[in-house]
ZAGU-914127 format. One record per residue (C-alpha): residue number from 1; residue in three letters; x, y, z. Coordinates in Angstrom, 3 decimals, decimal comma, always signed. Example, Ala and Ser with C-alpha at 12.3 -4.5 7.8 and 13.67 -1.06 7.14 Angstrom:
<sites>
pos_code_east_north_up
1_ala_+12,300_-4,500_+7,800;
2_ser_+13,670_-1,060_+7,140;
</sites>
This chain:
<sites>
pos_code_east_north_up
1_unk_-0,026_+14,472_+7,734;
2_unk_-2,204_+11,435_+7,527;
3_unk_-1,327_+8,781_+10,475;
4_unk_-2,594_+5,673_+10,750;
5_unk_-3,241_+5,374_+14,358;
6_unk_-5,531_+2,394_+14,167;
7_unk_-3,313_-0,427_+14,473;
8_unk_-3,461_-2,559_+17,711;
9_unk_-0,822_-5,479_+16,216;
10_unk_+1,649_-2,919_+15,045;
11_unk_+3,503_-0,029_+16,927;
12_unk_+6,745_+2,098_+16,525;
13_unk_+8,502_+2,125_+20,172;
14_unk_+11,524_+4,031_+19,454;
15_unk_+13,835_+5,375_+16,635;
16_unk_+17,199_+6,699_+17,135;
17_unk_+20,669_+6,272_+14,425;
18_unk_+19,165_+5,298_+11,386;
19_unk_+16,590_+2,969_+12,785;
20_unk_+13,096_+1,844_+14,230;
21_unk_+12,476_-0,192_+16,685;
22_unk_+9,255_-2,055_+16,066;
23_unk_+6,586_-4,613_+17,068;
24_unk_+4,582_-6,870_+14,545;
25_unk_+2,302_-9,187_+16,932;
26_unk_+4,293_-10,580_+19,835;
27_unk_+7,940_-10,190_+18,009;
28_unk_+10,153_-7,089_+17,820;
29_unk_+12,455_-6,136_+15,241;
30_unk_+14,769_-3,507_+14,552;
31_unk_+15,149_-2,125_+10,830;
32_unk_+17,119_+0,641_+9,245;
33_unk_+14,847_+3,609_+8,235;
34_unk_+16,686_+6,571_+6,084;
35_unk_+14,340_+9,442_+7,698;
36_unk_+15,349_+8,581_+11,213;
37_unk_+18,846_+11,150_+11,251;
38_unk_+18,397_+11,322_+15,069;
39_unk_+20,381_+10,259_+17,696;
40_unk_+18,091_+10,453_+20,396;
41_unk_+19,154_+7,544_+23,934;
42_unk_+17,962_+4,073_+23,252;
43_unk_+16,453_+3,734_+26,310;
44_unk_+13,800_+0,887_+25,289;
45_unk_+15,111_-2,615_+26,727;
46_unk_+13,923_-4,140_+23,012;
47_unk_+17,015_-2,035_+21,101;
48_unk_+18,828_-5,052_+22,649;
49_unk_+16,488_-7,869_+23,111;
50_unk_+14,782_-8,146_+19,505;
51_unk_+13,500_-10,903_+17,702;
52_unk_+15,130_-9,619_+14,715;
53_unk_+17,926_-6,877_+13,575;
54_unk_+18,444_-6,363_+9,958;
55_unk_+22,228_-4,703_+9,538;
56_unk_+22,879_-2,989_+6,852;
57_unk_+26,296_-3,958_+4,610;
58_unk_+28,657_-1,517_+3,441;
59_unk_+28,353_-2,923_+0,288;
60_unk_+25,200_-2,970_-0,159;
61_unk_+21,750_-4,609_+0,902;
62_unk_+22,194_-6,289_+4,200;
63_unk_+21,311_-9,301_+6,049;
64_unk_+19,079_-10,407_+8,986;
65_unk_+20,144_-11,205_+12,520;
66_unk_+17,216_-13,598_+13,493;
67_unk_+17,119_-14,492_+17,221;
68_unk_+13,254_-15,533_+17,943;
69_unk_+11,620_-15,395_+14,496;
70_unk_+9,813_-18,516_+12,993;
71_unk_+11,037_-19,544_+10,208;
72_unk_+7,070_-20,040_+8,834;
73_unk_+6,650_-16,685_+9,055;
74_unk_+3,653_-15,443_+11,413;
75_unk_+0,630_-12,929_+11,132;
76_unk_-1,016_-10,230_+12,794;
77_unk_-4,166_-8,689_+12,427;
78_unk_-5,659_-5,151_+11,445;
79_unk_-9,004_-4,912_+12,060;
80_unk_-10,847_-7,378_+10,155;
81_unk_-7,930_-8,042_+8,325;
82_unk_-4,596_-11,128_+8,552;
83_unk_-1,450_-10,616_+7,247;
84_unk_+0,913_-13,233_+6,932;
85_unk_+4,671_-11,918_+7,823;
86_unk_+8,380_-13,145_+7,301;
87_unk_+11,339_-11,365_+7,303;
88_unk_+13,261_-11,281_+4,004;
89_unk_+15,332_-9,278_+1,283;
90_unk_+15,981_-5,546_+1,719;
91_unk_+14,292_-5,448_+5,266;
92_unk_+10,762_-6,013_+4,491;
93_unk_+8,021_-7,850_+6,451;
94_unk_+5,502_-7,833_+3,649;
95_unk_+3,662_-5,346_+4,672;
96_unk_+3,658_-1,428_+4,899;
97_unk_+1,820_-0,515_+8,254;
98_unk_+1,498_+3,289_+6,962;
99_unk_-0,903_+2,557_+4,275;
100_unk_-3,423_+1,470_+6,642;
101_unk_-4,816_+4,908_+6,437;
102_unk_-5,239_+4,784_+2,831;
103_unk_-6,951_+1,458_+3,346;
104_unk_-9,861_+2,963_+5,898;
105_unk_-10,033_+5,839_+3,701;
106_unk_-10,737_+3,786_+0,598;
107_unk_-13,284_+1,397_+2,411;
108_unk_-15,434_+4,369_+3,322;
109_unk_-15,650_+5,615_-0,317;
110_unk_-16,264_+1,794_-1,196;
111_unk_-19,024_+1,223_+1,357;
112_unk_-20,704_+4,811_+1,025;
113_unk_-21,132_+4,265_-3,007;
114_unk_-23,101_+0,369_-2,143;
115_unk_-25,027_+1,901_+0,236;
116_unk_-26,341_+4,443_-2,602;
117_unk_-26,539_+2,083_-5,022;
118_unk_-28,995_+0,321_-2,564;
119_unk_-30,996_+3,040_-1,833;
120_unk_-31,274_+3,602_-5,570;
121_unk_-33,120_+0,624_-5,857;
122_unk_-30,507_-1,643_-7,581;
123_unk_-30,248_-5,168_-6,350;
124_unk_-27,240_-7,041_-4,139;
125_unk_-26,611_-8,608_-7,867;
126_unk_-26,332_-4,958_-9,628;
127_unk_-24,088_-3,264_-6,754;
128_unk_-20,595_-2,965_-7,889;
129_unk_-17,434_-1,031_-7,151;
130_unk_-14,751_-2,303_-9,428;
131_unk_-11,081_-1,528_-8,052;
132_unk_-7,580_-2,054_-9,914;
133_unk_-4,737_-2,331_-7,621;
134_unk_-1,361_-1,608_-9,309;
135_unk_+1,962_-2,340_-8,035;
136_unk_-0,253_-4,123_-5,151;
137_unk_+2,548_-6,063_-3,453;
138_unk_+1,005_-8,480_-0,851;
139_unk_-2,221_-7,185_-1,282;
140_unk_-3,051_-5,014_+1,838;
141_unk_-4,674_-2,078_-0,491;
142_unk_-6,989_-5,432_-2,313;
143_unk_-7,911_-6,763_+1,270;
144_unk_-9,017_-3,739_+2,419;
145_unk_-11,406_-3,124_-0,820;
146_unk_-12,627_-6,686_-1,383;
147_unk_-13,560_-6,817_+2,451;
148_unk_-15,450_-3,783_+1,972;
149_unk_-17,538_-5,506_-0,832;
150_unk_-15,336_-4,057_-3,986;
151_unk_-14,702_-6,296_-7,134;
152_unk_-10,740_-5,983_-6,962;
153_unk_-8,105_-6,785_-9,721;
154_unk_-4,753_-7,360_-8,357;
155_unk_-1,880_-6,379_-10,446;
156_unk_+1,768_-7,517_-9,716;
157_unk_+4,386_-8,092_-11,663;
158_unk_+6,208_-10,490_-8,733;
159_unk_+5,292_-13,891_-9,431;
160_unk_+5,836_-14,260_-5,513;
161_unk_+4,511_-11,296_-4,375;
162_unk_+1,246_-12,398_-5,736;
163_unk_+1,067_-15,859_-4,870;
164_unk_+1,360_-14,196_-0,893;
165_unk_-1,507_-11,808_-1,785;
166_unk_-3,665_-15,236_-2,403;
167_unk_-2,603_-16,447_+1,202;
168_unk_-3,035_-13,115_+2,867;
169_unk_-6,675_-13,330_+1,513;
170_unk_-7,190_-17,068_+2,551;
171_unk_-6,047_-15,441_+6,081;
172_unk_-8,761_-12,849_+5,918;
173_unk_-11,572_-15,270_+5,014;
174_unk_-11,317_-13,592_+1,376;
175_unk_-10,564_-16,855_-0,532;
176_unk_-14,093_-16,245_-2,426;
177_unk_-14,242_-13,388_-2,751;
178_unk_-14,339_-11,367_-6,147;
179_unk_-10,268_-10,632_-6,681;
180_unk_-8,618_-11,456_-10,128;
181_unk_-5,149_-11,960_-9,521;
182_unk_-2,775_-10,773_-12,409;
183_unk_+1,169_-11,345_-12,754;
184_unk_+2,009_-8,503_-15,137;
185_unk_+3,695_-5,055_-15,805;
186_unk_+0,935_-2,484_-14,917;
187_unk_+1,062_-0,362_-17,738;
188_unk_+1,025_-2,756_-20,393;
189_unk_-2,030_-4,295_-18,557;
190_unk_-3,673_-1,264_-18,215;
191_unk_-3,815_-0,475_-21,719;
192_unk_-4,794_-4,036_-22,663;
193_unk_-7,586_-3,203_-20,087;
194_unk_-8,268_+0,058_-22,243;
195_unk_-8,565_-2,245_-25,446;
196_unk_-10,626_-4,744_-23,457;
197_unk_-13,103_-2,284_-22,893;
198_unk_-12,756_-2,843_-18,628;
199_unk_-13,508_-0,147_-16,612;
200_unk_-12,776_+0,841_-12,689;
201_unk_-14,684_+3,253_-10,288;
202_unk_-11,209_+3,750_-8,291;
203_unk_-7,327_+2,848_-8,511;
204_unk_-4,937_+2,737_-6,252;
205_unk_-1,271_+2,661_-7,048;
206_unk_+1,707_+1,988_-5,247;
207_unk_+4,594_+2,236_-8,126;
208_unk_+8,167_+1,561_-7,074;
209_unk_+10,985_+4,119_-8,001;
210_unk_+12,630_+1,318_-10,109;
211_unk_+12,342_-2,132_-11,260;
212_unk_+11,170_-4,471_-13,549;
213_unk_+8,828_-6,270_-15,416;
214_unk_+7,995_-10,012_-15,986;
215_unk_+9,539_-9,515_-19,372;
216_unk_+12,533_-7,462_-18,329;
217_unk_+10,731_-4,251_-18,948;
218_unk_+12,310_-1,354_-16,970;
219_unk_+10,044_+0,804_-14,392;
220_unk_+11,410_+4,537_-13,742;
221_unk_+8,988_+6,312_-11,781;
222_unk_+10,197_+9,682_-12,722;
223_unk_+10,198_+8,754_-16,573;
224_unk_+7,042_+6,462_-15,945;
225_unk_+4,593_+8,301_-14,020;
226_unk_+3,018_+10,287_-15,865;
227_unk_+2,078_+8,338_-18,680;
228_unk_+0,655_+5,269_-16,417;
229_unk_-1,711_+8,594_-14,953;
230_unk_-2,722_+9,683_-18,469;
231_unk_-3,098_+6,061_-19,646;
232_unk_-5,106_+5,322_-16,094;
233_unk_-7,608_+8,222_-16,702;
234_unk_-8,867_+6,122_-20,051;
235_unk_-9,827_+2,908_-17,909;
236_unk_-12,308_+4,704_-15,440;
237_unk_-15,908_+5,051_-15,585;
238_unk_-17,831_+7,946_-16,385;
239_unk_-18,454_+8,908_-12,915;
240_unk_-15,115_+7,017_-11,472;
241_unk_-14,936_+6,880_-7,138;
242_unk_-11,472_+7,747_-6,559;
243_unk_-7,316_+7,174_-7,017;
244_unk_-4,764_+6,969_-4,408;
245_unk_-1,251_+7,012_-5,746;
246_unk_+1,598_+6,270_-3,354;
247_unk_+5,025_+7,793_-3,508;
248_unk_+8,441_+6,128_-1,635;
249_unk_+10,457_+8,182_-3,792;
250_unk_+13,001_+11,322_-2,607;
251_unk_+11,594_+13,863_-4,753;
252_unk_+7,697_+12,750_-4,949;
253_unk_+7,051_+15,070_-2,370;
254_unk_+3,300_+15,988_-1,930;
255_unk_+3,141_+18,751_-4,226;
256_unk_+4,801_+16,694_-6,709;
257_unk_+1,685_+14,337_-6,587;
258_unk_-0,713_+17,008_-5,859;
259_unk_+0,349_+17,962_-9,013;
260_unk_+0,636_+15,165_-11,550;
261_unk_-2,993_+14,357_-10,475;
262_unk_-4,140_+17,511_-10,948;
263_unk_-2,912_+18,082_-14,494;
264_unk_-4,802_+13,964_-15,438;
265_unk_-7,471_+12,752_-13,038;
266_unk_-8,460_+16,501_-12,413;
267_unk_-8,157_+17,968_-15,632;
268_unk_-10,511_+15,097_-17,011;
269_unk_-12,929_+14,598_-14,163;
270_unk_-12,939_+17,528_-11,834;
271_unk_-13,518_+16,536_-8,272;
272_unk_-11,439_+17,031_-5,787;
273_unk_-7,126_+16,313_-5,164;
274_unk_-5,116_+16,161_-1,547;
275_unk_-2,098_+15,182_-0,946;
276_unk_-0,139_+14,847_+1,925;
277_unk_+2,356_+12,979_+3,924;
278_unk_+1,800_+10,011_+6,009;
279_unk_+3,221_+8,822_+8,978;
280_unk_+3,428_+6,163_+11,893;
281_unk_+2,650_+7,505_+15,391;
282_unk_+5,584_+6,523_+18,047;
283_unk_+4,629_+4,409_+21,147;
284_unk_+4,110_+7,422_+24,194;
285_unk_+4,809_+10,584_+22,494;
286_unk_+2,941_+13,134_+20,079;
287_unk_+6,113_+12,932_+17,836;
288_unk_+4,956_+10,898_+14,116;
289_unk_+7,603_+9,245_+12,163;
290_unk_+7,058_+10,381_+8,414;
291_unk_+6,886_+7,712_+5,890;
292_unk_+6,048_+8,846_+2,124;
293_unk_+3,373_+10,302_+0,790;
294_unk_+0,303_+10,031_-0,485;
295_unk_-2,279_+12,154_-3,400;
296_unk_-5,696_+11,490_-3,094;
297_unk_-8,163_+12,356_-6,185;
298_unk_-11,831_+12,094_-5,340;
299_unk_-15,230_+12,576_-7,501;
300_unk_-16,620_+15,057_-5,345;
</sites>
C-alpha cells in the first residue's frame, strides 16, 4: 500500500461504526467512510466534541451538523502547498488527503526530467514538462505539478469545482503560474487535444464512477474507461513521463488498473506499470485506513 504519511495539517485519530474521526488544521470533523465496518470503543474525546458531524439520511445523501466551522471556509497547508476547505454536499472538504502520495510521487518525476533537460544544455526557456489533469477537482494533483515547475492543463467539467482550483492556486502563490484552466468533459477535450495537435509528457486522472458532463453527457467509469486510456495514449509525446489513474470505484481494484494500463500505456510505450492501494495512516497505531487505489505507468 502507498500511504501518505507526510501530512502535518491532516491526521486520522480514530475510526469505529462507519466513520472517521478527523482533523483538517485546528477543526475536527467526523464523516461517514464505507470501509470502516469496525466497531472498535470511541475512546477519543473529539467523537463528541467535533467541529463538524456529517449524518447520513436514510434516504439518501445527508446533511452537516456544524458546531465550530466558519462559514468562509478555512485552509491548511501541505508542504508548500494551501488548500482552501468548506464543508459541503455528500461529505466532502474539497480535498482528498490520500492523494498526497501521488502528488510527491509525480513532483519527483517532474523535477528529475528539468533537471536533465538542464544538464542537456537546454535553456530555463526550452525546459518543459507539460501535464493534463483530468477529472482534477480542486486542483491538488495541478498544484502539486505546477509548483514543481510543470506546464499544467486543468480539466473539469464543474464550473465550481474549477473556479476553487483558481483560489487554491492564488493560496499557493501559483496565480502565475503556467495552468490553463478548462470547464469541459475530459474525453471530448482530449480528443479535441488529439486534433489540436497538443501533446503531454504525463496525465493524471482521477475519473468518477458516474456523472456528468457540462452538456449532460453521461460518465460510466466501467463503460468509459477504457476508451478515455486508448484515446489518452494518442495525446502523449514520443517519450511521455508518466500516468497516474485513480480509482474510488468497488470493483477497480488494483489489478483491475494494473491491467487496463497494461493492455494501453504499456502495450504502446513499454516502461514500467504498479498499482496498488493507498491509504491514510491512523494517529498512534501501525494500523492504515485503505482508501482506493491507484496504477502508476512510468517510462522507465
Amino acid at each position: 500500500m502507498w500511504v501518505a504519511d507526510n501530512w502535518k495539517d491532516y491526521e486520522v485519530l480514530d475510526t469505529s461504526s462507519g466513520e472517521k474521526l478527523e482533523r483538517w488544521g485546528d477543526y475536527f470533523l467526523v464523516r461517514p467512510d464505507p470501509q470502516v465496518i469496525w466497531n472498535t470503543e470511541k475512546k477519543n474525546k473529539y467523537w463528541t466534541k467535533f467541529d463538524g458531524h456529517y449524518h447520513r439520511s436514510k434516504e439518501g445523501g445527508g446533511s452537516w451538523e456544524n458546531r465550530n466551522i466558519p462559514e468562509e471556509g478555512w485552509s491548511i497547508g501541505y508542504k508548500d502547498l494551501t488548500f482552501n476547505l468548506k464543508p459541503f454536499a455528500f461529505k466532502h472538504t474539497g480535498l482528498f488527503p490520500e492523494q498526497a502520495v501521488n502528488w510527491d510521487f509525480v513532483r519527483g518525476l517532474i523535477e528529475n526530467r528539468l533537471d536533465e533537460q538542464a544538464k542537456e544544455g537546454k535553456t530555463l526557456e526550452e525546459r518543459e514538462v507539460k501535464v493534463l489533469n483530468l477529472f482534477a477537482y480542486t486542483g491538488g494533483a495541478t498544484l502539486a505539478c505546477a509548483k514543481s515547475g510543470a506546464k499544467v492543463t486543468h480539466v473539469d467539467a464543474s464550473k465550481g469545482m474549477v473556479g476553487w482550483a483558481k483560489e487554491n492556486a492564488v493560496a499557493s502563490g501559483l496565480q502565475d503560474a503556467p495552468i490553463r484552466y478548462i470547464v469541459d468533459d475530459c474525453l471530448k477535450f482530449v480528443e479535441r487535444e488529439i486534433r489540436r495537435g497538443n501533446l503531454y509528457d504525463g496525465i493524471i486522472m482521477d475519473p468518477p464512477s458516474y456523472g456528468r458532463g457540462p452538456n449532460g453527457e453521461v460518465w460510466k467509469i466501467e463503460e468509459k474507461i477504457h476508451e478515455l486510456l486508448e484515446v489518452c495514449t494518442k495525446v502523449m509525446k514520443d517519450k511521455p513521463l508518466f500516468l497516474i489513474l485513480n480509482s474510488y470505484t468497488t470493483g477497480l481494484q488494483p489489478a483491475v488498473l494494473s491491467y487496463l494500463i497494461n493492455i494501453t500505456f504499456g502495450k504502446k510505450f513499454g516502461g514500467k506499470v504498479e498499482a496498488s492501494e493507498i491509504g491514510l495512516p491512523l494517529k498512534d497505531s501501525n494500523l492504515v485506513l485503505p482508501c482506493g487505489a491507484t496504477g502508476r505507468w512510468v517510462n522507465k
